[in-house]
Every structure is written in structure tokens, then in C-alpha cells.
PAZAPA-4460 file (N, C-alpha, C; in steps of 0.05 Angstrom, whole numbers, plus 32768, in hexadecimal, padded with zeros to 4 digits):
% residues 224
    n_x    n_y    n_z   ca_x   ca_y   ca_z    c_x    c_y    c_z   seq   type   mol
   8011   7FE8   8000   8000   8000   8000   8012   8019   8000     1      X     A
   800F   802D   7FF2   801A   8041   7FEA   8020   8059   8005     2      X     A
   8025   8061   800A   8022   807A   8020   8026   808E   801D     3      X     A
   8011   80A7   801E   800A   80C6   801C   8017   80D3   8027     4      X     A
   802C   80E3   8024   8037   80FE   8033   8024   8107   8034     5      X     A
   801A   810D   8047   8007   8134   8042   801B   814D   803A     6      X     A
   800A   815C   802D   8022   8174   8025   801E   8187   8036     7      X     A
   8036   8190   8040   8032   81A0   8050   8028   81B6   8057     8      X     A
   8025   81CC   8068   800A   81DE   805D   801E   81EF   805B     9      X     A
   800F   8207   8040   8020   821B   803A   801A   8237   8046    10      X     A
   803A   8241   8054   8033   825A   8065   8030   827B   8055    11      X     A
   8019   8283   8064   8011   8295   8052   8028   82B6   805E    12      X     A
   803F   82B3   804D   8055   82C6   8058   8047   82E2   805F    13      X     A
   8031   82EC   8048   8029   8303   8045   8016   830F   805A    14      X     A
   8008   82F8   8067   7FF9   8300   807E   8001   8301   8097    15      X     A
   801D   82F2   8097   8033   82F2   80B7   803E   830D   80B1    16      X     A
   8046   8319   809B   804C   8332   80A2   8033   8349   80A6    17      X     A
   8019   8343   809D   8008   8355   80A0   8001   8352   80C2    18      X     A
   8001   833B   80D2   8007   8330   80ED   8017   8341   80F9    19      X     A
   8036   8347   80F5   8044   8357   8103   805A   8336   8103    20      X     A
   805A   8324   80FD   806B   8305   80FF   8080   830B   80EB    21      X     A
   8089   831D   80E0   8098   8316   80C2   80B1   8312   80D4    22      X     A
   80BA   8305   80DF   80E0   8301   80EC   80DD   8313   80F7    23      X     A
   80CE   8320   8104   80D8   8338   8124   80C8   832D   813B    24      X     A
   80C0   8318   813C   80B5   8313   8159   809D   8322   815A    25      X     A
   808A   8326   814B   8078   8333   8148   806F   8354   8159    26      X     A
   8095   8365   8154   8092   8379   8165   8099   8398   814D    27      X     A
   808A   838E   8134   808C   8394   8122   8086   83B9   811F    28      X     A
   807F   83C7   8131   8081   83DA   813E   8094   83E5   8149    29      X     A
   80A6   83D3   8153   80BD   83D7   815E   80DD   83D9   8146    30      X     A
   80D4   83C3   813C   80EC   83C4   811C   80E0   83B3   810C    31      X     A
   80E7   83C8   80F1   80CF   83C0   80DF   80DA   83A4   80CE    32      X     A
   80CE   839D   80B8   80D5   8381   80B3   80F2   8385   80A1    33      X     A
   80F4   839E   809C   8111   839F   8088   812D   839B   809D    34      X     A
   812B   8397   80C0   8133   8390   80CB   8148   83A2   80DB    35      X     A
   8144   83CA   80D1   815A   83E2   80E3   8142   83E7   80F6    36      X     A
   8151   83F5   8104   813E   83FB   8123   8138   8417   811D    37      X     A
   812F   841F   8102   8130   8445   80F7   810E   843E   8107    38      X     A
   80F8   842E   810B   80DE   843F   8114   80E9   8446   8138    39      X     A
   80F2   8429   813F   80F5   8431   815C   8107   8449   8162    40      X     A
   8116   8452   8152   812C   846A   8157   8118   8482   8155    41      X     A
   8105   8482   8147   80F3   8490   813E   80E1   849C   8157    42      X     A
   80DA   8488   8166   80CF   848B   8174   80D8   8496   8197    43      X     A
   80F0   848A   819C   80FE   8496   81AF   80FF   84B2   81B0    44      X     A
   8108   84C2   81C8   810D   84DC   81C7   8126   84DD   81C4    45      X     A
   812B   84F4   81B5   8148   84FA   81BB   8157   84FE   81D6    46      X     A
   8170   84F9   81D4   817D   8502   81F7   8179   851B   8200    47      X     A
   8186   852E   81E4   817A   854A   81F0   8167   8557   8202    48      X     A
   814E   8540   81EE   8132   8553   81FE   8134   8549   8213    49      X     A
   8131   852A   821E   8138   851F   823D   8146   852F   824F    50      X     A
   815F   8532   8247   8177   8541   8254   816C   855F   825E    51      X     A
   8157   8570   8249   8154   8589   8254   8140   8587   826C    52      X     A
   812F   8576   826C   8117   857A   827B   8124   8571   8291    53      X     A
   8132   855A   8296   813C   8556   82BC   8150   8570   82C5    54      X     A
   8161   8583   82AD   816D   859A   82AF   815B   85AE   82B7    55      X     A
   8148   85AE   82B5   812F   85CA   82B0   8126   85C4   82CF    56      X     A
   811C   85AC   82D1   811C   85A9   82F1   812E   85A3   830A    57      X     A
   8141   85A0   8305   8154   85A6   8315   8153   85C6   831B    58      X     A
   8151   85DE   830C   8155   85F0   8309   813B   8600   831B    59      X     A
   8128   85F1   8314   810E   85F4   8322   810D   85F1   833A    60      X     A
   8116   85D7   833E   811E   85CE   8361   812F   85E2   8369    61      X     A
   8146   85EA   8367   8153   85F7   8370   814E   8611   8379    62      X     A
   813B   8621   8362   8132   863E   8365   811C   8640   837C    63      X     A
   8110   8626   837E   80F6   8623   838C   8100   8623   83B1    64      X     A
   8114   8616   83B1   812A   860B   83C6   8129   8633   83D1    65      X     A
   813B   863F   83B8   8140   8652   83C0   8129   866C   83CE    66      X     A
   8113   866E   83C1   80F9   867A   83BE   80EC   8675   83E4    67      X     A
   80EE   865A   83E7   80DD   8648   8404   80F9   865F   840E    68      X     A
   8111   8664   840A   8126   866E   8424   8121   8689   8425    69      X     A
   811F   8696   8411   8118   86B1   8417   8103   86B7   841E    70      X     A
   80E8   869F   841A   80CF   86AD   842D   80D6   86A7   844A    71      X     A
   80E7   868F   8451   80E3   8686   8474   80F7   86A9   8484    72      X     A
   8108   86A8   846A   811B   86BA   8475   8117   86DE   847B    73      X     A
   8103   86E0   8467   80F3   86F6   846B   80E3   8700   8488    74      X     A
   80DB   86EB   8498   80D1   86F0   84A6   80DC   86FB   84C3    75      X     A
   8102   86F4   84C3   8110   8700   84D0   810C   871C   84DA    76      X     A
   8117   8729   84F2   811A   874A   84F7   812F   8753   84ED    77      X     A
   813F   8740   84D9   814C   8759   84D0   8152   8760   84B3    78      X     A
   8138   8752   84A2   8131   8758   8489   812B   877D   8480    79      X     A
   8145   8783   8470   8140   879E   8468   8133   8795   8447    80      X     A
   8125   87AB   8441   8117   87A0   8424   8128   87BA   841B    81      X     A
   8128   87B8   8401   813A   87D5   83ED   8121   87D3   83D0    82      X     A
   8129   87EA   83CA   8115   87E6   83AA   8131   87DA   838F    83      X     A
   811F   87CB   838B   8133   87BD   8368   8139   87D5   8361    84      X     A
   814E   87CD   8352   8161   87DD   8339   8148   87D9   8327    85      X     A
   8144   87F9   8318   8130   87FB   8302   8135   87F1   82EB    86      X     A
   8157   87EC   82E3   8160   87D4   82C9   8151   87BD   82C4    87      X     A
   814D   87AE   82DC   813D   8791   82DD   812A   8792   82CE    88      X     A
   811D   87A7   82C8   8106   87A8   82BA   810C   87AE   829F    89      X     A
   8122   87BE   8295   8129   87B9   827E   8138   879D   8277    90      X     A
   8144   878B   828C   814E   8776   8282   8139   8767   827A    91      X     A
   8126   8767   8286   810D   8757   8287   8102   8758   8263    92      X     A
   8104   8776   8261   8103   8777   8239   811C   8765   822B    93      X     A
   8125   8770   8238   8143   8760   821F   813D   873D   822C    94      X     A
   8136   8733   823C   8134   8715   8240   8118   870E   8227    95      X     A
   8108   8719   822F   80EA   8712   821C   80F0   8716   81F8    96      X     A
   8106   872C   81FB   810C   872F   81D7   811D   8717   81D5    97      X     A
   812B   8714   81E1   8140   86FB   81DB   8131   86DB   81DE    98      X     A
   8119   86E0   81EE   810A   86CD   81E4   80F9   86C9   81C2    99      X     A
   80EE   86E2   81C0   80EB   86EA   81A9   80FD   86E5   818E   100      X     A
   8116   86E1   8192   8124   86E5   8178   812B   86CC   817E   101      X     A
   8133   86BC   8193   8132   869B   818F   811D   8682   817D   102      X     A
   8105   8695   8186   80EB   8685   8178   80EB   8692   814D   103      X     A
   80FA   86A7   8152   80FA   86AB   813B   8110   8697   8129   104      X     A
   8127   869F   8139   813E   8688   812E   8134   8669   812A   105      X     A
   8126   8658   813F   811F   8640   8142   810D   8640   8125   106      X     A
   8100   8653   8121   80E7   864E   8108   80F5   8656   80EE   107      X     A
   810B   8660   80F2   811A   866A   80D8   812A   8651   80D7   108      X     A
   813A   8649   80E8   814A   8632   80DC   813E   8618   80D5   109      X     A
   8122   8618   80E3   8112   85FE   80D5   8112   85F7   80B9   110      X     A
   8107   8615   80B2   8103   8617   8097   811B   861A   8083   111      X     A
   813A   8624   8092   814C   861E   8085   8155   85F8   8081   112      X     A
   8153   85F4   8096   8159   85D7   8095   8149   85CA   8086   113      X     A
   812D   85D5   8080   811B   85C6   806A   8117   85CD   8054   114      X     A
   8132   85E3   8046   8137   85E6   802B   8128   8606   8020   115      X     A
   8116   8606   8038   8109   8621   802F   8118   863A   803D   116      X     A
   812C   864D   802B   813E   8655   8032   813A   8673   8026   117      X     A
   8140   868E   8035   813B   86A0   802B   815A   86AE   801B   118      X     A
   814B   86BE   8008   8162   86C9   7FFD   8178   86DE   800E   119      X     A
   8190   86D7   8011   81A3   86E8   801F   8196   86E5   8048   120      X     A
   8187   86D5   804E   8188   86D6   806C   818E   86C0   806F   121      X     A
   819F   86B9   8089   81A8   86A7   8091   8199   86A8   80B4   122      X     A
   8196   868D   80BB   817B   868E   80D5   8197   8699   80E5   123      X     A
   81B7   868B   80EB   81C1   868E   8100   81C2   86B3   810E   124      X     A
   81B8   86C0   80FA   81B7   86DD   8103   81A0   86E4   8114   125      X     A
   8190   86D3   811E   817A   86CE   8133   8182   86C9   8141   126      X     A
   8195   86AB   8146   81AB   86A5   815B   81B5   86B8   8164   127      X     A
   81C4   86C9   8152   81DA   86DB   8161   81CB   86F6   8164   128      X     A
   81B4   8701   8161   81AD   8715   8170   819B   8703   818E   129      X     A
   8195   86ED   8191   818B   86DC   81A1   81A2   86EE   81B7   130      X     A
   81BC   86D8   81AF   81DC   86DF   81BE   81D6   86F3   81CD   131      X     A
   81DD   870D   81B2   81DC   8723   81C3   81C8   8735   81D2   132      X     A
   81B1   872B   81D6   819B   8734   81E2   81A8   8727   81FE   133      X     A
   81A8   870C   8204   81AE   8702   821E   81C6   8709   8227   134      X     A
   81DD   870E   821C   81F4   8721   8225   81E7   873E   822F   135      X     A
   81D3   874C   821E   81D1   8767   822A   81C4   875B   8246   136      X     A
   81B6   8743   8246   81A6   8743   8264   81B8   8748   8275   137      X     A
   81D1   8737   8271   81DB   872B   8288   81F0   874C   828C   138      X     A
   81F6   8752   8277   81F9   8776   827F   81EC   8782   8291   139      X     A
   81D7   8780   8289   81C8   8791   829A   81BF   8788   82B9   140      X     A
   81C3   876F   82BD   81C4   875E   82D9   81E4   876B   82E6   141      X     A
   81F6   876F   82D8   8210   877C   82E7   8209   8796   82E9   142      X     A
   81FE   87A7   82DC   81F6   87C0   82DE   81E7   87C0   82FE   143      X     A
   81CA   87B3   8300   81BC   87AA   8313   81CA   87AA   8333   144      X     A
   81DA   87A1   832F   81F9   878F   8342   8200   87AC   834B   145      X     A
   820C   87BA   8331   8223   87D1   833B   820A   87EC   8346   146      X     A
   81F7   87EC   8342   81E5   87F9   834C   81E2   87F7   8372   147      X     A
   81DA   87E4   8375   81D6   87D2   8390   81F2   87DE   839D   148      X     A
   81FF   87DA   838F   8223   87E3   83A3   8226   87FB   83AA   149      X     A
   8219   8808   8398   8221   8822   8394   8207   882B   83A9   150      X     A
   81F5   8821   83AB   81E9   882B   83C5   81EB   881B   83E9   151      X     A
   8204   880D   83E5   8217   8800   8403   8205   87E2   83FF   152      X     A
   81F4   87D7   83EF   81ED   87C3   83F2   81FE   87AD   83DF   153      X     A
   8203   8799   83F4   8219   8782   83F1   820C   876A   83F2   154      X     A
   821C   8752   83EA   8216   873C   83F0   820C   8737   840B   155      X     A
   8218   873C   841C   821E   873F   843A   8212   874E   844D   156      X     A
   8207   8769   8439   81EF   8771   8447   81E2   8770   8459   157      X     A
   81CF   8763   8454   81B7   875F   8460   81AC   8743   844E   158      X     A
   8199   8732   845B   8190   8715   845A   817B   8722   8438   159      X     A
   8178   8736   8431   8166   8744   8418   817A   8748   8402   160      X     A
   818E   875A   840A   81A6   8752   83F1   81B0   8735   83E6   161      X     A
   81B2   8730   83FF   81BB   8712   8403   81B1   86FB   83EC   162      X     A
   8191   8705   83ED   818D   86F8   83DA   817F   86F4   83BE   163      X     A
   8180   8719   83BD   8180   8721   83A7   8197   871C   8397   164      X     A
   81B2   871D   83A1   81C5   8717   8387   81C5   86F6   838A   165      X     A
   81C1   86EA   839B   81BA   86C5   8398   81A5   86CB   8382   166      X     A
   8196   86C9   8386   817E   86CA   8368   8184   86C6   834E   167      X     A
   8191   86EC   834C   819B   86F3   8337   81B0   86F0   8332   168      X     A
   81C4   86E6   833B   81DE   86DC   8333   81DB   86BD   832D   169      X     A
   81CC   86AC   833A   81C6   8690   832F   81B1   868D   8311   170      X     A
   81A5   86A1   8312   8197   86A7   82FC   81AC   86A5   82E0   171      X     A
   81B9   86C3   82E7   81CE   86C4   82D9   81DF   86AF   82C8   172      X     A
   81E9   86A7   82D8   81FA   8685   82DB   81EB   8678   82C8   173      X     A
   81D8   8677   82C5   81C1   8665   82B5   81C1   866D   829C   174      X     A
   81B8   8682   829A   81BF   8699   8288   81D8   8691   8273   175      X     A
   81EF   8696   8282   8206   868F   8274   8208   8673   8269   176      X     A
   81FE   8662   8274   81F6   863C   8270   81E5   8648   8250   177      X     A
   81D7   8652   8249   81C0   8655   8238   81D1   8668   8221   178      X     A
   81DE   8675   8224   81F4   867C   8214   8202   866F   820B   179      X     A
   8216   865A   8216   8220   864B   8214   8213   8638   81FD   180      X     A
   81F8   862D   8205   81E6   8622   81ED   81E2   862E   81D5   181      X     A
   81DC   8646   81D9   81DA   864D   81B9   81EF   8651   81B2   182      X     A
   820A   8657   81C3   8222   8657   81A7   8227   863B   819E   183      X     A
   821F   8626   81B2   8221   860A   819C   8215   8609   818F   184      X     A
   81EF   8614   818C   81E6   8611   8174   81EB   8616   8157   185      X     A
   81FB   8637   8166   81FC   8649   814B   8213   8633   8139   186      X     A
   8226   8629   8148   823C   8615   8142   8230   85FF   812A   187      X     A
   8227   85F4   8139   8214   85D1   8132   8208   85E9   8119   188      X     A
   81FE   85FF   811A   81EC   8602   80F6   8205   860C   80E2   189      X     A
   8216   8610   80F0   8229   861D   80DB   823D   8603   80C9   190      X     A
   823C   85EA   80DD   8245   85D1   80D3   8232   85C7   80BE   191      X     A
   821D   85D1   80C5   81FC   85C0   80B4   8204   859F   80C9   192      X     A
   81FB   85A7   80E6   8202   858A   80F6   81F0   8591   810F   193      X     A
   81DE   85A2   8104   81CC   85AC   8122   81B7   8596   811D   194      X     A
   81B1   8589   8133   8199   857A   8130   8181   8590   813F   195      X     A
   8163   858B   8139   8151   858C   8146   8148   858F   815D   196      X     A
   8156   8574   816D   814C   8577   817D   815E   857E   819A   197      X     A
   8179   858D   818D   8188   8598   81A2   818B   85B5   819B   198      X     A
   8176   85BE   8183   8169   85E4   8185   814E   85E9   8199   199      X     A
   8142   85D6   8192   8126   85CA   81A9   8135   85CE   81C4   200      X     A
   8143   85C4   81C5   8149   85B8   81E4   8156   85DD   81EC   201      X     A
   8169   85EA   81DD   8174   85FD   81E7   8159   8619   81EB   202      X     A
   814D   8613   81D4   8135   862C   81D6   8123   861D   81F1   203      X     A
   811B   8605   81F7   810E   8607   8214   8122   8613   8229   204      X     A
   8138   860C   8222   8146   8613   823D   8145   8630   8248   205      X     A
   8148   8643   822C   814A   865F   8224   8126   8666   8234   206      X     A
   811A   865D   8226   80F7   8667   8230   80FD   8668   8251   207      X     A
   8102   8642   825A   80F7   8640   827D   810C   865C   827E   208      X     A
   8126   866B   827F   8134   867F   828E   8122   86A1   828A   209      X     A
   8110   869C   8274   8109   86B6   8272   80F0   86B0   8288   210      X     A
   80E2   869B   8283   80C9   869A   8299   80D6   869D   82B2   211      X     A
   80EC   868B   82B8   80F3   868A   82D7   8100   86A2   82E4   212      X     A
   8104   86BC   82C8   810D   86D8   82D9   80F6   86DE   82D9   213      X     A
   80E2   86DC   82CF   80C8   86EE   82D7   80C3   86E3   82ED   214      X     A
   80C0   86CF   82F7   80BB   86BF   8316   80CE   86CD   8323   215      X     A
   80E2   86D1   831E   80F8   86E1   832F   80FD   86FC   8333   216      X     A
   80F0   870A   8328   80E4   8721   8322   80D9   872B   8336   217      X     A
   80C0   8719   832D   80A4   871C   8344   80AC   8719   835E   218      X     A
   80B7   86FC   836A   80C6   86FB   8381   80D3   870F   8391   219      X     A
   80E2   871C   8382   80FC   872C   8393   80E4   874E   838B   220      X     A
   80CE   8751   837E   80C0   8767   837F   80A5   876A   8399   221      X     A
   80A3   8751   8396   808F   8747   83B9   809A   8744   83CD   222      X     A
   80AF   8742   83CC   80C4   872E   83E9   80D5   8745   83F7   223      X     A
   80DB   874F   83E5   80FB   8764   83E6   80F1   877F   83E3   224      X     A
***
């Protein structure tokens, strides 16, 4: 008597990949069937943006740290209050324009990086009046400084000086950190090697310092 193989059954390739089965463990979302990891890369954040946000709150913690010490400390007898240097309020313009010409640069070099390019302008000239707007701030925070001296108020002062230039000198400091960023940006576009998402990351950093002098502002205008 003769004996029948059965034939074996035939696998339908085209519907294991419509499955998510085509040779990836069916995590076909994760890497696609051509077998590079370009969707999952896709999907990750960059380090940059990660990196700024635990930076932004650190920065937060810290000011907040500082804010809880000058209200407990306020309550002392021997809190003298003084009126601010009237500059602050012009730095306060030159911080908000330098926000201003950041959001302009960020939207100009988009569109340079995406081919749509104007005749004879180049975005990094947004950068660098960016620059020099936050240089005049931080001018005008030494101006601020030599004001205060010049009327016997010191570090040393009194527990109100004390921590008016803490504020604004840590501010500062930050300040200079955010400078520091945009001359790498302006760098990274002049190579054509700036990515995305480390102009992102420098323009949040730039915004939280203009918001967090207006908080600082207000503070040392209620407190002091």
C-alpha cells in the first residue's frame, strides 16, 4: 500500500507581516521589517530636551529654596527695606526683547534649514542681536550693583542687600550659562551641524530666565 505525505500547509508571508510577525518578534512598531531601529529613534526624545527640563528644575528648586529664606528672614528686627535701582526695569525691556529676537531667530533658521531662504539675510543675525541684548542685561545688572554701593549698600549690609545681590547675581550666573548657549548655537549653524533639538532646548532655557526675572522682580519689589 502506497503512503500519502500530506503537503504541508503553505505560510501566508504577506499576512505575518500585515500581523506585525515578519522576523521582529512581532514588535513591529518598534523596528520596522527592513530591520534599522530609524522608527524607534524616531520616537525617543532627544538628550537635549531631557537634559533641559531636569536643568530648568534644578534651577527652580533652588530659586524657590532661595524665595522660602527671604520670606522666613524678613520677619527679623533688623530687616531694612531700600527702593530698587530704577535700571531693573529697563533691564526687564532688554530681557523680554531678547526674548523677542530669539523666537524670531528660532523661526528664521527653521525655515533656513528647510531651504526656504531669504535673499541676503542670514537667521544667525537674530542670534547675535539675541547675544547682545542679554549682554546689555547683564550691563545693566552691574550698573544696578554700582548704584546700591554708591548709596553704602553692600553685600554685608543688611540681611535686604544680602539678598538682593544673592538673587541677582545668581540670576546673572544663569544668564551667562544662556549666553554661553547661544554662542554654541550660533557655532553648530555656521558648521550647518546645529540640530533642532539643541536650538529648542537653548530657546527654553532663554524663556524660563526671562520669566524667572519677572518672579524676581516681583519678589525683591514686595519683600525689599
Amino acid at each position: 500500500m502506497a503512503t500519502t505525505i500530506p503537503e504541508p500547509p503553505k505560510i501566508d508571508h504577506d499576512r505575518l507581516a500585515d500581523d506585525g510577525h515578519a522576523g521582529n518578534g512581532g514588535w513591529r512598531n518598534l523596528v520596522p521589517a527592513g530591520g534599522g531601529p530609524r522608527v524607534a529613534q524616531e520616537y525617543s526624545p532627544p538628550p537635549s530636551s531631557t537634559a533641559i527640563w531636569v536643568v530648568l528644575f534644578a534651577i527652580t528648586m533652588m530659586f524657590a529654596a532661595f524665595s522660602s529664606a527671604l520670606i522666613v528672614r524678613k520677619a527679623s528686627q533688623d530687616w531694612q527695606g531700600f527702593t530698587l535701582p530704577a535700571i531693573l526695569y529697563l533691564n526687564t525691556l532688554l530681557l523680554f526683547a531678547s526674548s523677542a529676537t530669539l523666537e524670531v531667530a528660532r523661526r528664521r533658521i527653521a525655515s533656513f534649514m528647510g531651504g526656504l531662504r531669504t535673499q541676503g539675510e542670514h537667521p544667525a543675525r537674530w542670534l547675535y542681536i539675541t547675544l547682545f541684548l542679554g549682554l546689555l542685561f547683564v550691563a545693566g545688572q552691574y550698573i544696578a550693583w554700582r548704584q546700591l554701593r554708591a548709596q553704602g549698600l553692600y553685600l554685608a549690609t543688611n540681611p535686604s542687600s544680602s539678598f538682593f545681590y544673592l538673587l541677582t547675581a545668581t540670576h546673572a550666573l544663569h544668564i551667562f550659562g544662556g549666553l554661553v548657549g547661544l554662542l554654541y548655537v550660533i557655532r553648530k549653524l555656521g558648521n550647518s551641524t546645529l540640530r533642532r533639538s539643541t536650538l529648542v532646548a537653548t530657546a527654553r532655557y532663554w524663556h524660563f530666565m526671562d520669566v524667572l526675572w519677572v518672579y524676581l522682580l516681583l519678589l525683591l519689589w514686595m519683600k525689599i
